[in-house]
Kinemage of the C-alpha trace (Angstrom):
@kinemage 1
@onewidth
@group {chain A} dominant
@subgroup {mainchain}
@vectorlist {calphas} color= white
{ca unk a 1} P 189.622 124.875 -3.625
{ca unk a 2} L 191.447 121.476 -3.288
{ca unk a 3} L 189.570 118.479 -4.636
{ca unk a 4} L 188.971 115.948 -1.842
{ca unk a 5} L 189.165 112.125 -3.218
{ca unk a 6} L 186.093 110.165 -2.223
{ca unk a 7} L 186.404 106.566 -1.567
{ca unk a 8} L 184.286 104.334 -3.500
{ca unk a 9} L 183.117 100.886 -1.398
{ca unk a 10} L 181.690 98.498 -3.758
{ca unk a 11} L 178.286 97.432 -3.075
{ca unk a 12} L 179.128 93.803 -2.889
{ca unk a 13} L 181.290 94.736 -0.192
{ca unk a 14} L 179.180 97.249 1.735
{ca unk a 15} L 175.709 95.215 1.391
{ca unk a 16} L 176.687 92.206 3.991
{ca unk a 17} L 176.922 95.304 6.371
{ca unk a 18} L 174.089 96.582 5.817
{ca unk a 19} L 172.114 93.773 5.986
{ca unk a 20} L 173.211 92.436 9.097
{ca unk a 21} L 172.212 95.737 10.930
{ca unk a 22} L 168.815 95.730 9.682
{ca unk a 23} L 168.527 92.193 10.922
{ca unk a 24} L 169.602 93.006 13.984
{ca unk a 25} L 167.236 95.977 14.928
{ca unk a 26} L 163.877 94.522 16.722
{ca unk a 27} L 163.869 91.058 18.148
{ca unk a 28} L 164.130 87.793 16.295
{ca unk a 29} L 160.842 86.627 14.430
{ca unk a 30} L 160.575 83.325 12.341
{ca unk a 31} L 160.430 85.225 9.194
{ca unk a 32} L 163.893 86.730 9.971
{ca unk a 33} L 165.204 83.966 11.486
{ca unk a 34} L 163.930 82.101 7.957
{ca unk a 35} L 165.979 84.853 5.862
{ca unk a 36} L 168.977 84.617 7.476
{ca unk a 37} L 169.127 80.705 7.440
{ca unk a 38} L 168.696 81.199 3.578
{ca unk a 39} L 171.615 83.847 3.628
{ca unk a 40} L 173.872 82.032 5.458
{ca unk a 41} L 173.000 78.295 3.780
{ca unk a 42} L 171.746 79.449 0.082
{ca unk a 43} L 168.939 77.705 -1.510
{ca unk a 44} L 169.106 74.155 -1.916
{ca unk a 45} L 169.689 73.760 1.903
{ca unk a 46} L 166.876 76.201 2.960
{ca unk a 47} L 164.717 74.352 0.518
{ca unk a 48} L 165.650 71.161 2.595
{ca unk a 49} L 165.452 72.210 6.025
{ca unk a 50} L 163.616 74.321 8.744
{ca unk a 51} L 164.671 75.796 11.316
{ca unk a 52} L 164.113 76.643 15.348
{ca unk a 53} L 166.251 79.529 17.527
{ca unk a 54} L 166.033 78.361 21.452
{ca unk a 55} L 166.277 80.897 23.928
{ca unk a 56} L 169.759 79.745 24.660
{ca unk a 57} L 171.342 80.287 21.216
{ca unk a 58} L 170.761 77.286 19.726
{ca unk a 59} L 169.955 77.118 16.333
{ca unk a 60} L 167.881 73.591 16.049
{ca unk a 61} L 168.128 72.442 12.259
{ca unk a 62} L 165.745 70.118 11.151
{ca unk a 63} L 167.213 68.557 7.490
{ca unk a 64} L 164.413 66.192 5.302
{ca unk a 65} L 167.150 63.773 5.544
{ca unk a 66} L 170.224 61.984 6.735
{ca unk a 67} L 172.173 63.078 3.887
{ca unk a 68} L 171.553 66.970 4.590
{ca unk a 69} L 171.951 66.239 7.834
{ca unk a 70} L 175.418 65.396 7.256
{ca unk a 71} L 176.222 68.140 4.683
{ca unk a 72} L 174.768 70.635 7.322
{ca unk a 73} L 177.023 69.100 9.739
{ca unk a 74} L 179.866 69.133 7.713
{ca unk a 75} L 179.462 72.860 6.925
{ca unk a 76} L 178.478 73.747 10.570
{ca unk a 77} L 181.702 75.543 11.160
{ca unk a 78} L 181.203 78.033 8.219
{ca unk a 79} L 177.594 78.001 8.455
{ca unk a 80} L 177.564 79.158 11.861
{ca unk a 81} L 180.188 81.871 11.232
{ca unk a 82} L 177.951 83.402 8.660
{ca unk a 83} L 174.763 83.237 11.123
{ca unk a 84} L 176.979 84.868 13.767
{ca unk a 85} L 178.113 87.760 11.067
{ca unk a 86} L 174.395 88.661 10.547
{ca unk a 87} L 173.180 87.959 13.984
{ca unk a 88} L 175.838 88.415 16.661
{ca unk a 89} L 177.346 85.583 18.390
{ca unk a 90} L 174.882 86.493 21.363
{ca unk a 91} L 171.787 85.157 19.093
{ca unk a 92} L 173.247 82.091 17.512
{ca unk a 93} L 175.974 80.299 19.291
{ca unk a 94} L 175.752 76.344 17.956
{ca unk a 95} L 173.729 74.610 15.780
{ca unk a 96} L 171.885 71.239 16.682
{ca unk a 97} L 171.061 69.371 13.346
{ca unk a 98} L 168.617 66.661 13.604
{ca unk a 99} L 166.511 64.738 10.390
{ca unk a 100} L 162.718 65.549 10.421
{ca unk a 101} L 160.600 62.640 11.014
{ca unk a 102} L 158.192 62.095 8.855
{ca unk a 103} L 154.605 63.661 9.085
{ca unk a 104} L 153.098 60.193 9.686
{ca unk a 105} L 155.418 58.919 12.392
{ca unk a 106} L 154.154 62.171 14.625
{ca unk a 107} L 150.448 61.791 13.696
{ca unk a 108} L 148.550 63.013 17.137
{ca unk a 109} L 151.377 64.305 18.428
{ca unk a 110} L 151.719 67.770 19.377
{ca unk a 111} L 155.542 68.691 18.455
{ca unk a 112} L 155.789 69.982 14.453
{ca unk a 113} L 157.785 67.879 12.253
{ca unk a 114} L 160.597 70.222 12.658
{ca unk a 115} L 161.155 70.188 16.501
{ca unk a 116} L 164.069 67.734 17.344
{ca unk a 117} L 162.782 64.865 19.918
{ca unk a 118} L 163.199 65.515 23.527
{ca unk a 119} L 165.752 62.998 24.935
């Protein structure tokens, strides 16, 4: 009996795969929304930001300050095409980047420091 060859995919090349079909069963919860931020951005960004999905697609980045906001927004293109390869283009379809204001500047308010002003 003939030998079939199997082909071999390394992991590092299956795993993205994989991963962005288990996101994608069940709906969108902050927990998964918070892992695949920290996928798509690595640590030291995550560390430095939080993040909000609207219904609309909009991924609303809160950064602890102007200088992440800027390196967010200078990444946005790539950034966003990694969200979309874990998510679908359907879930995430532009970021908004905004700096966090400051826990005492919102005192009594009722918006979390992470939720970008209303205009």
């Amino acid at each position: 009996m003939p030998r079939t060859k199997t082909k071999f995919v390394p992991l590092q090349d299956a795993l993205p795969a994989v991963v962005a079909e288990l996101v994608r069963a069940g709906p969108m919860s902050h927990e998964k929304l918070s892992f695949v931020w920290h996928r798509a951005v690595g640590d030291a960004i995550a560390r430095a930001t939080r993040v909000r999905l609207d219904a609309g697609g909009v991924l609303r980045v809160a950064a602890s300050d102007g200088r992440w906001k800027r390196e967010i927004q200078r990444s946005a293109a790539v950034i966003l095409t990694r969200l979309q390869a874990l998510v679908g283009s359907e879930v995430v379809s532009q970021l908004d980047v905004v700096v966090s204001q400051p826990e005492s500047r919102i005192a009594g308010s009722r918006r979390s420091p992470w939720t970008p002003p209303s205009s």
